[in-house]
C-alpha positions as CSV (number, residue, x, y, z in Angstrom):
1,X,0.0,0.0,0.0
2,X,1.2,3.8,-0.5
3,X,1.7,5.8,2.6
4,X,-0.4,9.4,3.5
5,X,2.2,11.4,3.7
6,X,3.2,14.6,1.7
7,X,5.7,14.4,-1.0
8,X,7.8,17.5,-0.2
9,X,11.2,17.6,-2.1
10,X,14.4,17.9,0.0
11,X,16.3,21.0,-1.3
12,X,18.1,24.0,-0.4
13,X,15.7,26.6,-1.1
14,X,13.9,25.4,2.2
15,X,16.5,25.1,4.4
16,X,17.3,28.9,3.2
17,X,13.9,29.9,3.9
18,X,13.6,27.8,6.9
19,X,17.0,29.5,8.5
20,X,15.8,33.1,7.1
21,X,12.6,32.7,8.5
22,X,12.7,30.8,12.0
23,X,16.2,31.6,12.7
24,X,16.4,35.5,10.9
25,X,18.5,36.8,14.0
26,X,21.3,34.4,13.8
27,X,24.4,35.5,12.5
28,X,27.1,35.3,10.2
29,X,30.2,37.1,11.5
30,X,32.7,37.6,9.2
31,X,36.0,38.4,10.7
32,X,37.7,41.7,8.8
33,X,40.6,41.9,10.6
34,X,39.9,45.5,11.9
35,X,38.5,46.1,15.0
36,X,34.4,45.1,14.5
37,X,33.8,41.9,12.5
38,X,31.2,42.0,9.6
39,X,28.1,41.1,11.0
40,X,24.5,39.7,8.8
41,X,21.6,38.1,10.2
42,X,20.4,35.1,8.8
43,X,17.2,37.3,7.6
44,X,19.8,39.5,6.2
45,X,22.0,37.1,4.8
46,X,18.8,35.2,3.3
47,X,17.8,38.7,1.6
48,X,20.8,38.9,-0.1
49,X,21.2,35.6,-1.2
50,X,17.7,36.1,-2.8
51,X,18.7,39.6,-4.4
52,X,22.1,37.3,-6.0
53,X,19.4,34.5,-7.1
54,X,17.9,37.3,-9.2
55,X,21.3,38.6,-10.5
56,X,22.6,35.7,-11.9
57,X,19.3,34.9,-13.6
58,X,18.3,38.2,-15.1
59,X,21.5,40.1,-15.3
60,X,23.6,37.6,-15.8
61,X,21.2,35.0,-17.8
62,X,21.8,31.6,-15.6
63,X,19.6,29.5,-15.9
64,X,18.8,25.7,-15.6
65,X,21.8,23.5,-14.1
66,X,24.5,25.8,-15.6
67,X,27.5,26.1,-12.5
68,X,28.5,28.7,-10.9
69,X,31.7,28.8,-9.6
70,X,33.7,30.3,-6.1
71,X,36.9,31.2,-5.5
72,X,35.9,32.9,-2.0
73,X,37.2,32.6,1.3
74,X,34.7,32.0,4.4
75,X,32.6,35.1,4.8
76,X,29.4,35.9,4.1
77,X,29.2,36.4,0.6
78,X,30.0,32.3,0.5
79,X,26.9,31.5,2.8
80,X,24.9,33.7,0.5
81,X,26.4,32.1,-2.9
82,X,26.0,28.4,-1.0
83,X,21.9,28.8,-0.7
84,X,21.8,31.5,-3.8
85,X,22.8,29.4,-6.5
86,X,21.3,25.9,-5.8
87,X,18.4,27.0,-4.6
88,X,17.5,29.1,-7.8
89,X,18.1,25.3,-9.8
90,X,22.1,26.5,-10.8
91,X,24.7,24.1,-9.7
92,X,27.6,25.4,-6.8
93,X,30.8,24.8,-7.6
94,X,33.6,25.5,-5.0
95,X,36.7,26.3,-5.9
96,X,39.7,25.0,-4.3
97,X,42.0,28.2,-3.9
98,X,45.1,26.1,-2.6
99,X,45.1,24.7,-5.9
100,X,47.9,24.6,-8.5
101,X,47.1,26.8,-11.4
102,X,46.8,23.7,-14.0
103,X,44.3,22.1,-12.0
104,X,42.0,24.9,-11.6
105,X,42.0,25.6,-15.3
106,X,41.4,21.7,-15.2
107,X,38.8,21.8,-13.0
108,X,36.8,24.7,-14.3
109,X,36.9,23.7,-18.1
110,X,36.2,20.4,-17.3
111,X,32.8,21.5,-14.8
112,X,32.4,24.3,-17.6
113,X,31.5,27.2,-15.2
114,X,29.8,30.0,-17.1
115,X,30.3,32.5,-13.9
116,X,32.9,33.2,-11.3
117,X,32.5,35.0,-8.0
118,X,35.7,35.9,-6.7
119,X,37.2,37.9,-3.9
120,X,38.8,40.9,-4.9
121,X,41.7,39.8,-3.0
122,X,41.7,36.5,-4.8
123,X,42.2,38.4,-8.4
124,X,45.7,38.1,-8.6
125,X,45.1,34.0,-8.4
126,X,42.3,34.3,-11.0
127,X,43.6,36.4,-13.6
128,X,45.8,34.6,-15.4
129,X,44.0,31.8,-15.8
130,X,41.0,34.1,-16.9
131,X,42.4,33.5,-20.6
132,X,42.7,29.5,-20.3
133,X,39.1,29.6,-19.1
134,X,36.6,29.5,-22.8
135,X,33.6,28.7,-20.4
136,X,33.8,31.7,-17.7
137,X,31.4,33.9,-19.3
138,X,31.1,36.5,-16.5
139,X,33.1,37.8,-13.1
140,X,31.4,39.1,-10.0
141,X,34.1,40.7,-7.7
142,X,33.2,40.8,-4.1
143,X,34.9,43.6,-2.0
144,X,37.9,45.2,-2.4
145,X,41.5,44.4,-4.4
146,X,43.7,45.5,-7.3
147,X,41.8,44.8,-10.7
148,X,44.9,45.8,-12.5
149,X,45.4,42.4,-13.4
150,X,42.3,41.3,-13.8
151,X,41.9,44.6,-16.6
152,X,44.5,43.0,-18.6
153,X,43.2,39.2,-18.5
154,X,39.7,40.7,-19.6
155,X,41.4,43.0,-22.4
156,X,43.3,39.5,-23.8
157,X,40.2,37.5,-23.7
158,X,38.2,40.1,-25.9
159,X,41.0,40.6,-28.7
160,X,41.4,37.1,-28.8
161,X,37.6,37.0,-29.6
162,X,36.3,35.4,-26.1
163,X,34.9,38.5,-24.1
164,X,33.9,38.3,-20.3
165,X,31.9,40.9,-18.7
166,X,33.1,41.6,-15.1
167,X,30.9,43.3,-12.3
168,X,31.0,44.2,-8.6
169,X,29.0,42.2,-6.8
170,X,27.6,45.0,-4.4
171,X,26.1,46.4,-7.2
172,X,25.1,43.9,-9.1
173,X,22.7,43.2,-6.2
174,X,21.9,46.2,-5.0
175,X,18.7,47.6,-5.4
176,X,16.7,43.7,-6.2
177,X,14.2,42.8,-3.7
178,X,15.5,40.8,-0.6
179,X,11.9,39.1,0.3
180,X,12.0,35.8,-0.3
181,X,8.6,35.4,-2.1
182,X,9.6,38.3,-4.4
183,X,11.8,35.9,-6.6
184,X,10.3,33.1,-8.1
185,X,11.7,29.8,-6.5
186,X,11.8,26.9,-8.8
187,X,9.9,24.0,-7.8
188,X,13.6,21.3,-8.2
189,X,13.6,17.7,-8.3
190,X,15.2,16.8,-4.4
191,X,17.9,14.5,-6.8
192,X,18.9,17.2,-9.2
193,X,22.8,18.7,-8.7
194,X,22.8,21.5,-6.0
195,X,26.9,21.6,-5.7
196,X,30.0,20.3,-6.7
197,X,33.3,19.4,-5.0
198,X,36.3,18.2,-6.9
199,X,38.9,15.8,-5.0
200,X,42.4,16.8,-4.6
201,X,43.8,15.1,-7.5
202,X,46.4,13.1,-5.5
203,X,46.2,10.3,-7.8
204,X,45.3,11.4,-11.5
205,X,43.1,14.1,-12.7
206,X,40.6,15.4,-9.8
207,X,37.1,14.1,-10.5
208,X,33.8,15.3,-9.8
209,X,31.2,14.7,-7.0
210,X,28.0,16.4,-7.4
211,X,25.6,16.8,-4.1
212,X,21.6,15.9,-4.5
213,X,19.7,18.6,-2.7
214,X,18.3,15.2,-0.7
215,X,22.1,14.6,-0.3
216,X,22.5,17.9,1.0
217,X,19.4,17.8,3.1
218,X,19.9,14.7,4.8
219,X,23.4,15.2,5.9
220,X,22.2,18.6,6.9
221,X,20.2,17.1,9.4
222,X,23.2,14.3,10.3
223,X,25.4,17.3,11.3
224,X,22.8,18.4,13.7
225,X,22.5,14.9,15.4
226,X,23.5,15.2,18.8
227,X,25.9,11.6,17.9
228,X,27.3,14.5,15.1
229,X,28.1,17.8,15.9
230,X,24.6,18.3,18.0
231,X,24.5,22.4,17.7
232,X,22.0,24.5,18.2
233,X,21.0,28.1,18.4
234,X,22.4,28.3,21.4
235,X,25.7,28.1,19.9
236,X,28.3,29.6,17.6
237,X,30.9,27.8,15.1
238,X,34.1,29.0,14.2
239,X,34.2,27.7,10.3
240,X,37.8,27.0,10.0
241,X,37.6,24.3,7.7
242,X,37.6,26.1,4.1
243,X,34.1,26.6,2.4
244,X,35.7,25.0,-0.8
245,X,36.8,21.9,1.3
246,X,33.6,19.9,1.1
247,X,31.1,22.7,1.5
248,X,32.9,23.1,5.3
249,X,32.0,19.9,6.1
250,X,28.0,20.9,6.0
251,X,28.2,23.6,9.0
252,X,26.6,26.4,6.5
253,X,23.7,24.3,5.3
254,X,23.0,22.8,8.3
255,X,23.4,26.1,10.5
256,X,20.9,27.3,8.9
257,X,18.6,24.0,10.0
258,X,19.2,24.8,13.2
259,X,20.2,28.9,13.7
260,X,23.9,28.1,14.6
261,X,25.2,31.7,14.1
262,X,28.8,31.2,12.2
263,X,31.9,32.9,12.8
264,X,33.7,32.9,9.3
265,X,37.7,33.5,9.4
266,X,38.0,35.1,5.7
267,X,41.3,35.2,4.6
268,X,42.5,35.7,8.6
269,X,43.8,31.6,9.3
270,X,46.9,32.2,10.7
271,X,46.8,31.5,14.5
272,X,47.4,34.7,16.0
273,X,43.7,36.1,14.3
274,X,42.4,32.8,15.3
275,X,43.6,33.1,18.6
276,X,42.2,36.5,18.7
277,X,38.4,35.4,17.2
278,X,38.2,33.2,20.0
279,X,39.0,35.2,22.3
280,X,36.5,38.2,21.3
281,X,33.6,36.4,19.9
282,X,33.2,33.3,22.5
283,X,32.3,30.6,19.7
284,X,31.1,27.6,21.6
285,X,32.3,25.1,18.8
286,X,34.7,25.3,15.6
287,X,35.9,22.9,13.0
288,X,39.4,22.0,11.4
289,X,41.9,20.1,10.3
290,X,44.6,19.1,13.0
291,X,47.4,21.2,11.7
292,X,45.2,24.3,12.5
293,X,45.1,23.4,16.3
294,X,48.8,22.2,15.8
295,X,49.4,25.9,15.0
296,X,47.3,27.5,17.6
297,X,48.7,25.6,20.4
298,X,51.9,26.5,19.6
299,X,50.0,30.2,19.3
300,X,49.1,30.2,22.6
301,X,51.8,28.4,24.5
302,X,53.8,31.9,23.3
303,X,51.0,34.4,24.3
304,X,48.6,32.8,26.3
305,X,44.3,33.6,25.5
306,X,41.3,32.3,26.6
307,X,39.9,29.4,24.5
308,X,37.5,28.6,27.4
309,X,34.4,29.5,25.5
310,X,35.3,27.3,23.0
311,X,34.3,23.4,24.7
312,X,34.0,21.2,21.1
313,X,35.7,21.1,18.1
314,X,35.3,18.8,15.4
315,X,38.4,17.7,14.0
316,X,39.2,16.1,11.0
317,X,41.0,15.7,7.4
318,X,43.3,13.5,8.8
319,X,43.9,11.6,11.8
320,X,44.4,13.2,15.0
321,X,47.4,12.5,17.1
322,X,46.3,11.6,20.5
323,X,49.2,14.0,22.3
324,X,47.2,16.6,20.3
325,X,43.7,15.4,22.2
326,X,45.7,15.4,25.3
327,X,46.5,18.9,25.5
328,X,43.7,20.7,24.3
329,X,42.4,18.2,27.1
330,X,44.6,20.5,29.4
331,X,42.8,23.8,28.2
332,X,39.2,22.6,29.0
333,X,38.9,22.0,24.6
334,X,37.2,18.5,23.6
335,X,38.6,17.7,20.3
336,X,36.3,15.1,18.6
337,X,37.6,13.2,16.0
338,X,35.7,12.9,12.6
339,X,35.8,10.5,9.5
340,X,34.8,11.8,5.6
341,X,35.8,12.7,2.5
342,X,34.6,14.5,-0.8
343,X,32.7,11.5,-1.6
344,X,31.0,11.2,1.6
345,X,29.6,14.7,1.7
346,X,32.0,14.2,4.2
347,X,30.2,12.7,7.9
348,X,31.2,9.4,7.5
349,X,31.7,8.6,11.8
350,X,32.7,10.6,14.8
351,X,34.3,9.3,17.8
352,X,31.7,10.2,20.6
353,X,32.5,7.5,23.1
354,X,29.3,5.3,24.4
355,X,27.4,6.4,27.6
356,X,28.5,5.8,30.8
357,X,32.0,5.6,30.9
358,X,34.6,6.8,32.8
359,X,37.3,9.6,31.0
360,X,39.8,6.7,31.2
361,X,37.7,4.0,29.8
362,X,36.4,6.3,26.9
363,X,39.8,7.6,25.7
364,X,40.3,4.6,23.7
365,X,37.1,5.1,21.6
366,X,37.9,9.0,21.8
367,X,41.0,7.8,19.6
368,X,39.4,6.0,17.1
369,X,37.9,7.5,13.7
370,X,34.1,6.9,15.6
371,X,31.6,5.4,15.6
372,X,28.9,5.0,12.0
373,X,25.8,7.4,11.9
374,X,22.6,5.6,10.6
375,X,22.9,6.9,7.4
376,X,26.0,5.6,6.3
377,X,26.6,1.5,6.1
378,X,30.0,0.0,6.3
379,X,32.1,-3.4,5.6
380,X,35.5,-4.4,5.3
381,X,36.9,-5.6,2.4
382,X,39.8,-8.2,3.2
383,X,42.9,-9.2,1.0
384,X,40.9,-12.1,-0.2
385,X,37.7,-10.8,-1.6
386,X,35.6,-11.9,1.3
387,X,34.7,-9.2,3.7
388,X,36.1,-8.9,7.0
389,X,34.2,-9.3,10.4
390,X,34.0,-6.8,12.7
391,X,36.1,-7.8,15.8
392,X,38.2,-4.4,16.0
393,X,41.2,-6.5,14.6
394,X,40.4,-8.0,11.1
395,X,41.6,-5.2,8.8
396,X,40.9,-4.4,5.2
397,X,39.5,-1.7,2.8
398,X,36.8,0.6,4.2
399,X,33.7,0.4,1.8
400,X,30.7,2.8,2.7
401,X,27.4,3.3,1.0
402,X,24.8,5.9,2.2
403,X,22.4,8.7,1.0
404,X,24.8,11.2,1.5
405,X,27.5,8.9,-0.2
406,X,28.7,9.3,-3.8
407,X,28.0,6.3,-6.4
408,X,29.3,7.8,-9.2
409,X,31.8,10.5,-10.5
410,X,30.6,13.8,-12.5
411,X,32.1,13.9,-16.1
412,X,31.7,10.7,-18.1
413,X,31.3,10.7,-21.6
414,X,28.5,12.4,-22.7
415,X,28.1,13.6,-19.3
416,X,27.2,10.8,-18.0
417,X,28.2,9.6,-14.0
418,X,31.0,7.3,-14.4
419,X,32.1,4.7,-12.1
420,X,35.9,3.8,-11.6
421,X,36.5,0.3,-11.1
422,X,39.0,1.2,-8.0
423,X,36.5,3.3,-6.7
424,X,33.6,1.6,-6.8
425,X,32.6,-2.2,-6.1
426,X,30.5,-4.2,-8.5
427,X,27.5,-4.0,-6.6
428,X,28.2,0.0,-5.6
429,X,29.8,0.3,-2.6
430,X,32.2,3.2,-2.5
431,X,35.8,1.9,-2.2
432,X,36.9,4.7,0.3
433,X,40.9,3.5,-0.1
434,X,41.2,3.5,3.4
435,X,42.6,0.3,5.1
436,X,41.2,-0.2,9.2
437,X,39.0,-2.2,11.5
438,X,36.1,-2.1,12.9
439,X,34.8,-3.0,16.5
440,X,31.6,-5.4,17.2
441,X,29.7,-1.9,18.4
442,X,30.6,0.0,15.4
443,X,33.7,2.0,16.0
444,X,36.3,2.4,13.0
445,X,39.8,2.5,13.3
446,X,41.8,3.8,10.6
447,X,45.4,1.9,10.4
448,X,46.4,3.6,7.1
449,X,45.2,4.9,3.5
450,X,45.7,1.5,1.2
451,X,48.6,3.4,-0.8
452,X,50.4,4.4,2.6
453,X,50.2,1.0,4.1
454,X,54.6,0.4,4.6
455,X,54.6,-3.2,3.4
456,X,57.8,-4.8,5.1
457,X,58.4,-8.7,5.0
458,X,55.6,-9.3,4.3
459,X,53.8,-7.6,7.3
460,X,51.7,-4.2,7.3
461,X,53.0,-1.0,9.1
462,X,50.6,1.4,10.1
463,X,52.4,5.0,9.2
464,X,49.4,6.8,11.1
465,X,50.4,4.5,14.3
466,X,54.2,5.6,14.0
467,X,53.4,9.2,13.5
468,X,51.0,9.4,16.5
469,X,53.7,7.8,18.4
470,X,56.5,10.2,17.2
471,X,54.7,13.6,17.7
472,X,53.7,11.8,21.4
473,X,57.4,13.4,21.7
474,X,57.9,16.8,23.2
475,X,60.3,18.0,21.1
476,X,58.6,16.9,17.8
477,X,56.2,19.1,16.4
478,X,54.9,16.9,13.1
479,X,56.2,13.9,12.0
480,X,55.5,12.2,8.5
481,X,56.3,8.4,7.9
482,X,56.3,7.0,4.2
483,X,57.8,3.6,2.9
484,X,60.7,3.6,1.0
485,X,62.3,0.6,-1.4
486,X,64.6,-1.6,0.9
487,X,66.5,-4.6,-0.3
488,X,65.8,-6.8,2.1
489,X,62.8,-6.0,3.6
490,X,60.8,-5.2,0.4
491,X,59.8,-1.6,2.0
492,X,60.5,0.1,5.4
493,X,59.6,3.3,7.4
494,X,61.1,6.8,6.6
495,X,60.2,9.1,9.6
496,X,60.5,13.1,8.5
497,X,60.3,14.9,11.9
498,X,59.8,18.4,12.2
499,X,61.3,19.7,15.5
500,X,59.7,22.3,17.6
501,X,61.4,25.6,18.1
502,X,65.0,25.4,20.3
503,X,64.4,21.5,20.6
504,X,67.6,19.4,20.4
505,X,66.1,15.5,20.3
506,X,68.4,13.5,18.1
507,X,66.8,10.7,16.2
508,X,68.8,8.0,18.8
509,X,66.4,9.7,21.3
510,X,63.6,9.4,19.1
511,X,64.3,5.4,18.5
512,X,64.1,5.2,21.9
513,X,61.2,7.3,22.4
514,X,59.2,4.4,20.2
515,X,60.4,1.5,22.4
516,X,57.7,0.3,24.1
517,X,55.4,1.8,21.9
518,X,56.2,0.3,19.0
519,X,56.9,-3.3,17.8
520,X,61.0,-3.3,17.7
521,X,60.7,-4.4,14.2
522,X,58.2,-1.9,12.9
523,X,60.9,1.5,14.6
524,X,62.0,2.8,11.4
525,X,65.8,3.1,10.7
526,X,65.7,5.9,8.2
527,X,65.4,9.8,10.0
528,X,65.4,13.0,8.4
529,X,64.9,16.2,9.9
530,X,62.8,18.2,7.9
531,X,61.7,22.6,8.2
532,X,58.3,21.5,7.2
533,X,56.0,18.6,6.0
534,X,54.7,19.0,2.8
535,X,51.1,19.3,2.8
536,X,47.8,19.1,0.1
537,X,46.1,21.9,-1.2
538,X,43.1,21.1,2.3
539,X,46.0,20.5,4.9
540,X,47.1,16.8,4.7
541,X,50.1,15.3,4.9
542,X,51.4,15.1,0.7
543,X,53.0,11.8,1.3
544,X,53.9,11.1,-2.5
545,X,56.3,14.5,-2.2
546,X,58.0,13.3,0.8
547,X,58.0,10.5,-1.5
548,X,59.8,12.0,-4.1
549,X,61.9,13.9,-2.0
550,X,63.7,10.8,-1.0
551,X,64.2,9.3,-4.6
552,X,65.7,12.2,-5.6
553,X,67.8,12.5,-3.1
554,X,66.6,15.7,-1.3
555,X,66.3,14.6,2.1
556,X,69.5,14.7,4.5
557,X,68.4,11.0,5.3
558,X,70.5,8.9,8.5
559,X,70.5,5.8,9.4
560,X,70.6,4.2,12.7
């Protein structure tokens, strides 16, 4: 039999409404650097996302799924592009500013985006690839920077026959109605394209996930789960994580679920502003990857602030080294580990431990990647086909599949989704190329990605374990550990340690420092004392430079 129930399509547009509406006196502050952030109201920020909804489609001429892109940092104008564009039926496309040039001209030929809305401050980044980009039809500058550049992009484009119109986006907007009813809405299909993420690239060219409105919706209300990130009105969250990286890991959509008034670090991420943010606007809760907190713990250990508003954070990107938990521990900060990625919109777990244990006997849950949501389904794939049980020690590939969970890739011929074989299993599953257990009540463990498992003898190495270990260390600030080619052994450990300011531990020190920890026959032999580990364009450790680094005899390698 059919249900009695409504069939109301899960999109944007009403979660915009929803967060204009119920939640209008929310904010979004918008850190300027001066001495008084920028601050909107959701009812204000909702009135100008409807006023750009009206831009791009009669100034500009968007219509249907055409995309959009930004190359923004987190401010306002981002919120108000992220509910703008889907929700009048265009597609979002974030644009990964960390990015080498020749994979953003990639990425935005291959998405063809037929608009760009760019921070002034960002022109310098877009202009020259302005004239490798046929598609870009039109630039909206947002706030202030030196169009000089820009000019001379635009003046190329035209002689060669390919004009682009460029316009400020204040004006552009000004003078449209804000109220929401005053622009009319498109009634969109819940599994239509609302926004698009590209992955990193680390292995070939980047590829395309495109979010569902339902996708978006769903997760949306994942985030707000109290097992999730469990905000509400109550609260504010500093958006650390980029806007670009995985639409911030949800917080704008689903702040506006739930009235979560934002505090958005623009260009400002260094950790002396961040330091200072905290300090002045009391957020209860903020999101990032682990080098960020790396960085402001080293901030504040210099010139000591007060963090104490901020209890939570959600941490993720990439594993987070228990010594890290310990010492925000110290401050009164609960870091709580997260598990995602592009494909997975990205809430894949987080590691709330279960009820009614004591601090002890939930740290080791508190260090695991967490525990599944209900929306996301999980199995382990083992060496031999056969998938793995889940006993918290049978390792294998991590294969997820989900509503908020990617089954195909944007950009197939035709346009059609395609489906890697090495990314996806016969019958759908993603194949997330991670490599970890799970325990009997549901709690991953991450060991290693599949491409940094070190294979020695035979035997796996976890490089994640050895790093955790190594930056356990007082004196080591970050530590990176790849496999490199041995003859005997097949492959064994390379740490890179970067040392903290004045420290003196020699890597005989650091040997011993494992024992104990360690297996004796997993302690790597090869050291190298590095000024910095190399990193991706959203924070992670770049293995395959360190990599490189070492084949081509760039690293001041010893061996004990």
């Amino acid at each position: 039999m059919l249900s009695t129930m409504q069939d109301v399509p899960l999109t944007v547009t009403r979660i915009l409404h929803h967060g204009m509406t119920i939640h209008g006196t929310s904010q979004v502050i918008t850190w300027t650097g001066g001495s008084e952030p920028q601050r909107r109201s959701f009812a204000e920020v909702g009135g100008r996302a409807t006023q750009l909804a009206g831009a791009l489609r009669d100034a500009l001429g968007v219509t249907g799924d055409e995309r959009v892109a930004t190359l923004l940092w987190n401010n306002s104008e981002h919120v108000e592009a992220y509910f703008a564009i889907p929700a009048m039926g265009a597609v979002l496309h974030t644009l990964n500013l960390r990015l080498p040039p020749e994979q953003l001209v990639w990425i935005v030929n291959h998405a063809a985006d037929r608009v760009v809305i760019v921070n002034g401050s960002l022109l310098p980044l877009l202009a020259p690839l302005l004239p490798h980009l046929p598609t870009v039809e039109h630039v909206v500058v947002a706030g202030p920077g030196d169009r000089t550049a820009l000019d001379e992009a635009v003046a190329a484009r035209t002689a060669a026959g390919v004009p682009v119109q460029v316009h400020a986006y204040e004006e552009l907007i000004a003078g449209r109605p804000t109220a929401f009813d005053a622009f009319d809405w498109p009634e969109l299909d819940e599994r239509s394209a609302a926004a698009m993420c590209y992955t990193s690239g680390t292995t070939g060219d980047p590829k395309g996930v495109a979010f569902s409105h339902r996708s978006i919706y769903l997760h949306s209300m994942q985030v707000n789960m109290a097992e999730s990130m469990g905000l509400t009105d109550q609260d504010t969250t500093l958006i650390v994580v980029p806007q670009f990286h995985v639409n911030a890991w949800g917080l704008p959509h689903a702040t506006f679920m739930t009235g979560v008034s934002m505090l958005m670090p623009d260009r400002f991420l260094q950790p002396g502003p961040l330091a200072e943010m905290i300090e002045r606007e009391r957020p209860t809760h903020a999101a990032a990857v682990p080098t960020i907190w790396q960085g402001l713990l080293a901030e504040i250990a210099d010139r000591p602030r007060d963090l104490t508003s901020m209890a939570r954070v959600t941490i993720g990107g990439s594993a987070c080294p228990p010594a890290l938990m310990e010492a925000y521990d110290k401050l009164g900060v609960r870091l709580c580990q997260a598990w995602g990625m592009t494909e997975t919109s990205p809430l894949g777990t987080m590691s709330h431990p279960p009820a009614g244990l004591t601090a002890e006997e939930a740290w080791p849950y508190r260090v695991t990647q967490g525990r599944f949501p209900a929306g996301v389904e999980a199995r382990v794939a083992g060496p031999d086909g056969g998938f793995q049980p889940w006993d918290g020690e049978s390792a294998g590939e991590l294969e997820v599949r989900g509503p908020w969970v990617a089954g195909a890739y944007y950009g197939g011929a035709g346009d059609e989704p395609f489906r890697p074989a090495d990314k996806f299993s016969e019958d759908g599953w993603l194949r997330t190329g991670d490599v970890g257990v799970i325990s009997p009540d549901g709690y991953l463990t991450l060991t290693d990605r599949a491409k940094d498992v070190i294979k020695s003898g035979g035997e796996w190495i976890s490089s994640v374990e050895l790093e955790n270990a190594l930056m356990a260390h007082p004196d080591v600030a970050e530590a990176a550990v790849v496999a490199v080619p041995d003859e005997r052994w097949g492959e064994r450990p390379l740490a890179t340690v970067v040392l903290r300011e004045g420290a003196s531990a020699g890597y005989a020190e650091l040997k011993e420092f494992l024992a104990g920890k360690i297996a004796k026959w997993q302690v790597p032999e090869r050291w190298s004392v590095v000024a910095a580990v190399p990193k991706t364009s959203v924070g992670k450790f770049d293995k395959k430079v360190i990599r490189k680094q070492y084949a081509d005899g760039e690293l001041d390698v010893t061996r004990l």
